[in-house]
C-alpha positions in Angstrom: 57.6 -12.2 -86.7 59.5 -9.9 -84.7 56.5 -7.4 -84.5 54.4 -10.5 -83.1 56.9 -10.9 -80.7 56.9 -7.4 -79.3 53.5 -6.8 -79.5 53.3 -10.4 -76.9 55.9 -8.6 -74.7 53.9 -5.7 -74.7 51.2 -7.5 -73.7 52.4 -9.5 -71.2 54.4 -6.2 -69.3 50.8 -4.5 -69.4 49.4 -7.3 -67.4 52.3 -7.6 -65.1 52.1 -3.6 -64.2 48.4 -4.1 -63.7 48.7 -6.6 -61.2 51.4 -4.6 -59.4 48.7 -2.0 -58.8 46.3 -3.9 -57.9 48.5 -5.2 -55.3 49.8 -1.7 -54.1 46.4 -0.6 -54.0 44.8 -3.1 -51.8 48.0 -3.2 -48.8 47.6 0.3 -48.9 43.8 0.2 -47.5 43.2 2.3 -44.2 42.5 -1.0 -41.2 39.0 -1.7 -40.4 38.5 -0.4 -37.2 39.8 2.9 -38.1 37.6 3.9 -41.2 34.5 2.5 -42.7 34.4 1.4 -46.0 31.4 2.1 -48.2 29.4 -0.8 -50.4 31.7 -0.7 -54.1 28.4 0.6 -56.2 30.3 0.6 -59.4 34.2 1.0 -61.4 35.2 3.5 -63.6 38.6 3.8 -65.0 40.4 7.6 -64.6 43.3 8.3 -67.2 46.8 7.5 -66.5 47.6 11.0 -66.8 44.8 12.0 -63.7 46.3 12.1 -60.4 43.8 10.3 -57.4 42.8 12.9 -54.8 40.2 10.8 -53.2 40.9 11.0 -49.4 39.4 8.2 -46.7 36.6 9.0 -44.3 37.9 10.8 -41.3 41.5 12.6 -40.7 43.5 9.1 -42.1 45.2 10.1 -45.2 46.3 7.6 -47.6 49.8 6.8 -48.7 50.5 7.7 -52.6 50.9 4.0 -54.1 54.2 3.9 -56.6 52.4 2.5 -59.3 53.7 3.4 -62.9 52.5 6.5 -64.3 51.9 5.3 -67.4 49.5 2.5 -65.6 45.3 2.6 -65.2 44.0 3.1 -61.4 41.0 1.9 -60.9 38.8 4.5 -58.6 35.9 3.5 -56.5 32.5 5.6 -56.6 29.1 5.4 -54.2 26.1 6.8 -54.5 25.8 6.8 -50.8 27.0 9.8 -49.0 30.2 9.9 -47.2 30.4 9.5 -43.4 32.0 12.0 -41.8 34.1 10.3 -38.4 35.6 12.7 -35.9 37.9 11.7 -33.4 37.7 13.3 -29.8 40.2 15.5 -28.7 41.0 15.4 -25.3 42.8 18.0 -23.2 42.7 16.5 -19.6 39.5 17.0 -19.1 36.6 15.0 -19.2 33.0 15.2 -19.6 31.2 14.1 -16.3 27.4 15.4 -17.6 24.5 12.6 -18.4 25.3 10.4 -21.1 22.5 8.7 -23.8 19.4 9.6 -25.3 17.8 10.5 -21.8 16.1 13.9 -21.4 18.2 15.8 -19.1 16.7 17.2 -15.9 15.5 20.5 -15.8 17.0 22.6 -12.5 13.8 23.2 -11.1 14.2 27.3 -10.4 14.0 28.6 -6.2 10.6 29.7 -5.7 9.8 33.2 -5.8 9.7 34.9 -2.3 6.9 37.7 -2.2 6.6 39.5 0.9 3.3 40.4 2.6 2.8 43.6 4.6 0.2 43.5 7.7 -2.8 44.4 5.8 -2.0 42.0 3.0 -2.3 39.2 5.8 -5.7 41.3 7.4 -6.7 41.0 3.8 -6.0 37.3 3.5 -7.5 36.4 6.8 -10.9 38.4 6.4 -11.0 37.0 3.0 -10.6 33.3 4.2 -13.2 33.9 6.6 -15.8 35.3 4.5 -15.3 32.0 2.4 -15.9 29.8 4.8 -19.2 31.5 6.2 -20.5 31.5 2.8 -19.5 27.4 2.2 -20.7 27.4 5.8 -24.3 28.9 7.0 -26.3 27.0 4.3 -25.3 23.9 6.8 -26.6 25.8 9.8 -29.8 26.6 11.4 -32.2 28.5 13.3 -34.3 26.8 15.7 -37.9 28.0 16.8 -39.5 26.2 20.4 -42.3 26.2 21.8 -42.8 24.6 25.0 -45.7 24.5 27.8 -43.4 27.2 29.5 -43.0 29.7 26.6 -41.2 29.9 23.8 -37.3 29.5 22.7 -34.6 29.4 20.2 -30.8 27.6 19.5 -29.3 26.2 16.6 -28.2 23.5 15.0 -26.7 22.0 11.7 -27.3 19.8 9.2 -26.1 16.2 9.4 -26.6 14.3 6.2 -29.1 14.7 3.3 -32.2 13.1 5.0 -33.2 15.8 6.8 -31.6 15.2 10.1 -30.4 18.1 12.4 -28.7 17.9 15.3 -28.7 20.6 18.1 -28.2 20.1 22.1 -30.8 18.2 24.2 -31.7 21.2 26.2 -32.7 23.2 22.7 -35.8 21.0 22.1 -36.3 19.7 25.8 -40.0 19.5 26.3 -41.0 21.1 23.0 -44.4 20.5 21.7 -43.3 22.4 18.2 -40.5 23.0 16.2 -39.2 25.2 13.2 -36.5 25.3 11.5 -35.0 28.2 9.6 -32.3 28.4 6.7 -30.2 31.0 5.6 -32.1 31.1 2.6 -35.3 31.7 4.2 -36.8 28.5 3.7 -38.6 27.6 6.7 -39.9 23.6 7.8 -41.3 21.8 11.0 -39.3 19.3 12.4 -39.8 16.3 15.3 -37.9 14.7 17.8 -35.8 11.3 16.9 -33.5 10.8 19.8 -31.5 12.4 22.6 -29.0 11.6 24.5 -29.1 14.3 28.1 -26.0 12.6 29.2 -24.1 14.3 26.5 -26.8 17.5 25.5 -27.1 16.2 22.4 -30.5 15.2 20.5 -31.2 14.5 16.7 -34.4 16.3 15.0 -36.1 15.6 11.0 -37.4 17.9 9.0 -41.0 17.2 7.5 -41.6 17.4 3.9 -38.1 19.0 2.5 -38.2 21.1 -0.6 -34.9 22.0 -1.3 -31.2 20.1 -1.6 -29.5 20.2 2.3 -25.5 20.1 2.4 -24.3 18.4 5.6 -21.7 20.3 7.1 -18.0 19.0 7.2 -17.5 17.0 10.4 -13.8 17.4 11.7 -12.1 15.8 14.9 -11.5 17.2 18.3 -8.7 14.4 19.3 -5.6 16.3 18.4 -7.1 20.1 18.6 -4.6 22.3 20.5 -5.2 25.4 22.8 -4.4 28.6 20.6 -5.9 26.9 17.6 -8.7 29.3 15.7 -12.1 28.4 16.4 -15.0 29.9 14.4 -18.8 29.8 16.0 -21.6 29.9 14.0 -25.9 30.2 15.8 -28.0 32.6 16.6 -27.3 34.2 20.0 -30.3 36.0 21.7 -31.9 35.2 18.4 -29.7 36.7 15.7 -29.9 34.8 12.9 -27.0 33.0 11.7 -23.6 35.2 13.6 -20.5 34.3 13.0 -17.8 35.1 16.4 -14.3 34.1 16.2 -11.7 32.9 19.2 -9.6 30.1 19.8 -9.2 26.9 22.0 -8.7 27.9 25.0 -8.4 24.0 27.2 -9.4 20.9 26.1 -10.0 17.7 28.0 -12.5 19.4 30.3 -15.3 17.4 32.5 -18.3 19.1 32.2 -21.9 18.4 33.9 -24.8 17.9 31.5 -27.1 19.2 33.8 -29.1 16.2 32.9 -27.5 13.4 34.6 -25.5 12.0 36.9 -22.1 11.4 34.8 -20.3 14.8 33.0 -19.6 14.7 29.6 -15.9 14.2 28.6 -13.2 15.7 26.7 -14.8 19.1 26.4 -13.7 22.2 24.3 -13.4 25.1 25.8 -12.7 28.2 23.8 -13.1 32.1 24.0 -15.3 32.5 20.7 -18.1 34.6 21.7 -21.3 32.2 22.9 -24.4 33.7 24.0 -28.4 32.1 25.0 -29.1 30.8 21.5 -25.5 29.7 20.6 -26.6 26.2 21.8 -26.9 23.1 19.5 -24.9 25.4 17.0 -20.8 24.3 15.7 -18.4 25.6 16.8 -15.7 25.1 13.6 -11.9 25.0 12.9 -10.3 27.2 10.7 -11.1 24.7 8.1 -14.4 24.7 8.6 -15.2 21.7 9.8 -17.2 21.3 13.3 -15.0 20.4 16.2 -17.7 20.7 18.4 -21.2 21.4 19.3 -21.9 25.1 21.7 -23.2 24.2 24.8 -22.3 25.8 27.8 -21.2 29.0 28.9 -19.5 30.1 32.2 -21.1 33.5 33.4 -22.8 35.4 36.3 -25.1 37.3 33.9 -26.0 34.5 31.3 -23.8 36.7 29.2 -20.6 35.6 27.1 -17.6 36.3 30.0 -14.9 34.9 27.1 -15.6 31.1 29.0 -17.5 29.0 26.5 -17.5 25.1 26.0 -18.6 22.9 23.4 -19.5 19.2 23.1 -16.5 17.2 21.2 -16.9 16.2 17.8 -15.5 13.0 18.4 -18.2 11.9 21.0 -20.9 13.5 18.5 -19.5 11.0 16.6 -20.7 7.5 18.4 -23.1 9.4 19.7 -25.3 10.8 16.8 -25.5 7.1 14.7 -26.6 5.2 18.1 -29.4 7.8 18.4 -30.3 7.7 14.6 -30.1 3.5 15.0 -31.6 2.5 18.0 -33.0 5.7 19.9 -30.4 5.8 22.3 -26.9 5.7 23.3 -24.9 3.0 25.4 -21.6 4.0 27.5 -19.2 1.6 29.3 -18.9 1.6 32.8 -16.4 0.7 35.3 -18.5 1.5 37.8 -15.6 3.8 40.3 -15.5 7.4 41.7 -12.3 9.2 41.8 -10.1 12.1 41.9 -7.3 13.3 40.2 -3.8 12.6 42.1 -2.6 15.9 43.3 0.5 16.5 45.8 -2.2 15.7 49.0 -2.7 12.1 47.5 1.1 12.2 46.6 2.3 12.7 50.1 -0.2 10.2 52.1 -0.1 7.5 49.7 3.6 7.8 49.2 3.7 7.9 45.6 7.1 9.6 43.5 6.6 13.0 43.0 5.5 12.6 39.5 2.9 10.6 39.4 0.0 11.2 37.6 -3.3 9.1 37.6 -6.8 8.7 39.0 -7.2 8.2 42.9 -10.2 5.5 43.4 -12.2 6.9 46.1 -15.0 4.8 45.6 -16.4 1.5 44.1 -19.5 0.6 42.8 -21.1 -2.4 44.9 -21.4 -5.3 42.4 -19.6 -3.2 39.6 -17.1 -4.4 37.1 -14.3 -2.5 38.9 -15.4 -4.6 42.2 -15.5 -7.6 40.1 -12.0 -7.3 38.6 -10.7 -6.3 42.1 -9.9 -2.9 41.6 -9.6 -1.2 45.4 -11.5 1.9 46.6 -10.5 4.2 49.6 -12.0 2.3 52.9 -12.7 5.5 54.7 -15.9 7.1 54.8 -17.8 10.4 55.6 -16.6 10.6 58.8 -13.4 8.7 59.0 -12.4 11.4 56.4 -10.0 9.3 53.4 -7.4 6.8 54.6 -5.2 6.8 51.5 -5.4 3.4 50.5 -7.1 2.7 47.4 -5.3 1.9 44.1 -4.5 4.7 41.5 -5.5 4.1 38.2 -2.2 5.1 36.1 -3.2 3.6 32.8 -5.8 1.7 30.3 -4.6 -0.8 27.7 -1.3 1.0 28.3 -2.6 4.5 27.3 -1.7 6.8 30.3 -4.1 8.5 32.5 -3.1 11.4 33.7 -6.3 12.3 35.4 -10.1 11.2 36.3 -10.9 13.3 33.2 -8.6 11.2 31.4 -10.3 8.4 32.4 -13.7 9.6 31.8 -12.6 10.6 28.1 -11.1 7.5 27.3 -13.9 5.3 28.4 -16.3 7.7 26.4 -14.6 7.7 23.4 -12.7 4.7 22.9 -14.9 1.9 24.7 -18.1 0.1 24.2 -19.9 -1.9 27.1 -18.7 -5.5 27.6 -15.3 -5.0 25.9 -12.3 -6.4 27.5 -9.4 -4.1 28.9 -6.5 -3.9 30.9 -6.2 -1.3 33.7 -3.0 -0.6 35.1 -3.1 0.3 38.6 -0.4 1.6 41.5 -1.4 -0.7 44.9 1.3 -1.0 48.1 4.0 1.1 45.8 4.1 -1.4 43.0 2.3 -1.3 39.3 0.1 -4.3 38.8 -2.0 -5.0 35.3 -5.8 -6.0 35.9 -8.1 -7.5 33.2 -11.7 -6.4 33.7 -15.2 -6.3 31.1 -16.2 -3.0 31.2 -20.2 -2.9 32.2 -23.4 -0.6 30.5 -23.9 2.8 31.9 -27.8 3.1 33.0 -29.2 5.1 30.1 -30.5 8.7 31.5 -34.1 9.6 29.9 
């Protein structure tokens, strides 16, 4: 009896000093927030003579519990590896760099500077030029006339893939044959579409074409700049296909066709070498693309004098798809005559110093300028001018600083019949007037 009684007491204090464990064990758990506790995969039981060294995750170590020696502590195992959780140390500073998964930008490195000598830029330029003859004189050609007074020659280039050419009037005026010639040799007879002797321009087709043409680049001649390269390709006093380099000298120049009444506008001028032959040939930018078309040279011996003018691509432009369309080429008209306003004009109409515009010297009886009551100067041939006609100082609010100006302006920004705005200096004060621009009589 007494042994059952001790072995119940022993018994019952076993239980006891297991539950005191088990307490001890779970209060003494590291918080939540600070470690993280892995899934309980299975139990084992470790002697009571075996000391736990098990340490939490991280740097939290846990307190020794005061359980019995004598008593079992349960251990937990995982096969899952244990996660390693560093805390940041911080020292006062702190990290101001890119955070996330985000690629970080790459400092893109200073470009290299290389340094060119003089002939490295000779060397660059001559080899850019050489390029652009070659892309270049397969677009260009030489043109053969004969005419009931003899026989000539000029150039031209190619304008699209049909076989049209286009060269000045004044190449192909009067011809009763034609030839062309390509760099390549290749050789074809051409006739006469449609010309336009206002503006020395005319469009020729080639008969029976064998071989692939490559229209030339067409640029534009509305914001060239004197000192700007300019590259001529023809055939001056028939030397096939030379290339002569200068530069812009002037733009904006009025220059007489020779062929009618009324100058063509906005003309290049440039110091590129142009000789007899030149004409109908581009003249190019440093691009290669034509800016204009040789026409004209300024010389007492019919020899380059470093004075050389060209047809603007721009007007080539309208001009070239009327031809090609309907045969010919309408301008506007306003139907005036007038001078540029220089000091003379300045001091006898009484105008501020710096005023710039287009004098009216002259109206055309019936015109559209009559009809929208635009004023010419009253005097005549004998009277001499008496200073009272209106000064053209703008159109649609685009200022004219000159009768060239105007001329340009009209040419290249106006068809017949379209509506515009003139402003005009009359008396000392600026006035608006609304006029239809007319049809220039077509010159054939």
């Amino acid at each position: 009896m007494t042994t059952l009684n001790h072995l119940k007491k022993f018994f019952i204090g076993g239980l006891a000093a297991l539950t005191l464990v088990t307490a001890i064990a779970c209060s003494s758990a590291a918080p939540a927030e600070e470690t993280s506790v892995p899934d309980i995969s299975n139990t084992t039981q470790v002697s009571d003579t075996e000391s736990s060294t098990s340490t939490p995750a991280g740097d939290v170590t846990s307190e020794p519990t005061e359980a019995d020696t004598g008593s079992e502590i349960v251990a937990e195992e995982t096969d899952e590896p244990a996660v390693e959780i560093i805390q940041a140390a911080f020292d006062g500073e702190t990290d101001d760099g890119p955070k996330g998964d985000a690629p970080q930008e790459v400092a893109t490195p200073e470009p290299a500077v290389v340094e060119l000598t003089d002939a490295d830029i000779v060397a660059a330029q001559e080899n850019h030029l050489i390029n652009l003859y070659e892309d270049t004189v397969e677009s260009v050609v030489f043109i053969e006339v004969v005419t009931l007074q003899g026989r000539g020659s000029g150039s031209g280039f190619v304008w699209d893939e049909d076989g049209h050419i286009v060269t000045n009037y004044h190449v192909i005026q009067g011809a009763t044959s034609i030839i062309v010639k390509f760099f390549s040799g290749r050789e074809y007879r051409a006739e006469i579409v449609a010309f336009d002797p206002a503006a020395d321009l005319a469009v020729i087709k080639l008969i029976d074409v064998e071989h692939d043409l490559v229209p030339i680049a067409i640029g534009e001649s509305s914001d060239l700049r004197p000192g700007q390269t300019t590259i001529a390709l023809g055939n001056p006093f028939g030397n096939e296909f030379t290339m002569t380099t200068g530069i812009v000298s002037a733009i904006t120049r009025t220059l007489e066709s020779g062929f009618s009444s009324y100058s063509i506008p906005a003309v290049i001028q440039t110091d590129a070498s142009i000789n007899p032959g030149n004409s109908g040939g581009p003249l190019l930018d440093m691009n290669g693309a034509v800016i204009g078309v040789n026409t004209q040279i300024a010389s007492e011996t019919r020899q380059s004098s470093g004075v050389g003018f060209a047809v603007p691509v721009d007007l080539v432009k309208r001009v070239v798809p009327s031809l090609l369309e309907s045969g010919e080429h309408k301008y506007a008209l306003m139907g005036i005559s007038g001078n540029e306003v220089g000091l003379e004009w300045r001091e006898n109409i009484g105008l501020p110093g710096d005023t710039v515009g287009a004098y009216v010297t002259q109206i055309s009886q019936g015109g559209p300028a009559e009809l929208a009551g635009i004023r010419g100067d009253t005097g005549t041939q004998f009277t001499g001018f008496q200073f009272d006609g209106d000064v053209i100082v703008s159109i649609n609010s685009i200022q004219m600083k000159s009768m060239d100006d105007l001329i340009g302006y009209l040419a290249l920004n106006t068809a017949p019949d379209e509506e515009i705005v003139v402003g005009v200096i009359r008396d000392g004060v600026e006035i608006a007037i609304p006029m239809t621009l007319g049809v220039r009589p077509v010159v054939s």
